[in-house]
C-alpha positions as CSV (number, residue, x, y, z in Angstrom):
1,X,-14.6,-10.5,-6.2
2,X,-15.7,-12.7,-3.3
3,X,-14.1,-12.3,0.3
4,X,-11.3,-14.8,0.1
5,X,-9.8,-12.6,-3.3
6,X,-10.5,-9.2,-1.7
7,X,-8.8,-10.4,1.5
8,X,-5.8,-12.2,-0.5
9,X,-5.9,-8.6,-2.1
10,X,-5.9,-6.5,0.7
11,X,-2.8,-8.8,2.1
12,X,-0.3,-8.5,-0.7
13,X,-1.1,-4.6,-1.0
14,X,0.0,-4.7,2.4
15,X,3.1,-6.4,1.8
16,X,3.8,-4.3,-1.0
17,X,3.1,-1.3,1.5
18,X,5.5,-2.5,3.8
19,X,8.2,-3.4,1.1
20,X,7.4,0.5,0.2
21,X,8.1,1.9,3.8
22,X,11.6,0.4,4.1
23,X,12.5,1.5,0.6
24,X,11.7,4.9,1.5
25,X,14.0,4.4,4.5
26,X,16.7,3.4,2.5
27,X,15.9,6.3,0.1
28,X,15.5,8.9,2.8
29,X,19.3,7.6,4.0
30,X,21.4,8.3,0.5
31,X,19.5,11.5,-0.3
32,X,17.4,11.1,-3.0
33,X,14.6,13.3,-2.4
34,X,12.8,13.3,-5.6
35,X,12.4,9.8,-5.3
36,X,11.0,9.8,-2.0
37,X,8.4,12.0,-3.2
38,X,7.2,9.8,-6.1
39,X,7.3,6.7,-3.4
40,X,5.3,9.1,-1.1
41,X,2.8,9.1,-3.8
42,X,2.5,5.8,-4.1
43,X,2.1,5.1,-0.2
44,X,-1.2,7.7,-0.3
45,X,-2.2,5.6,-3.5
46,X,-2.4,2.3,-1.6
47,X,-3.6,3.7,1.2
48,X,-6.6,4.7,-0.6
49,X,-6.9,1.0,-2.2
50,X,-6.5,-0.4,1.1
51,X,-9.5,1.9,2.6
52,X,-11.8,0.5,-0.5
53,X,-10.6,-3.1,-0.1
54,X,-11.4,-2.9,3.5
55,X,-15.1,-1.3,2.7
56,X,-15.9,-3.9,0.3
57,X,-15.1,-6.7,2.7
58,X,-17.0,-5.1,5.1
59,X,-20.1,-5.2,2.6
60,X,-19.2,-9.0,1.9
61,X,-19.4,-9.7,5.5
């Protein structure tokens, strides 16, 4: 990938993050813990892909 994809990249995973967080929050609100959990999961998960995005644009720089 060049460094206009790995940034378009990096900004819809954090839109998706955010769209994440707030679904949590509505999650946490009615109770449904196992859910949470597996959203949790996912959270970690793109937090991880955001670290490596953010590496490899550093390299392209």
């Amino acid at each position: 990938m060049n460094k206009r994809q790995v940034e378009l990249v990096i900004a819809e995973l954090k839109m998706d993050y955010i769209n994440l967080q707030g679904d949590i929050e509505k999650l946490e609100s009615t109770g449904n813990n196992s859910y949470v959990k597996k959203a949790e999961v996912r959270l970690a998960s793109m937090e991880e892909r955001l670290a490596e995005l953010n590496q490899q644009l550093t390299e392209l720089s």
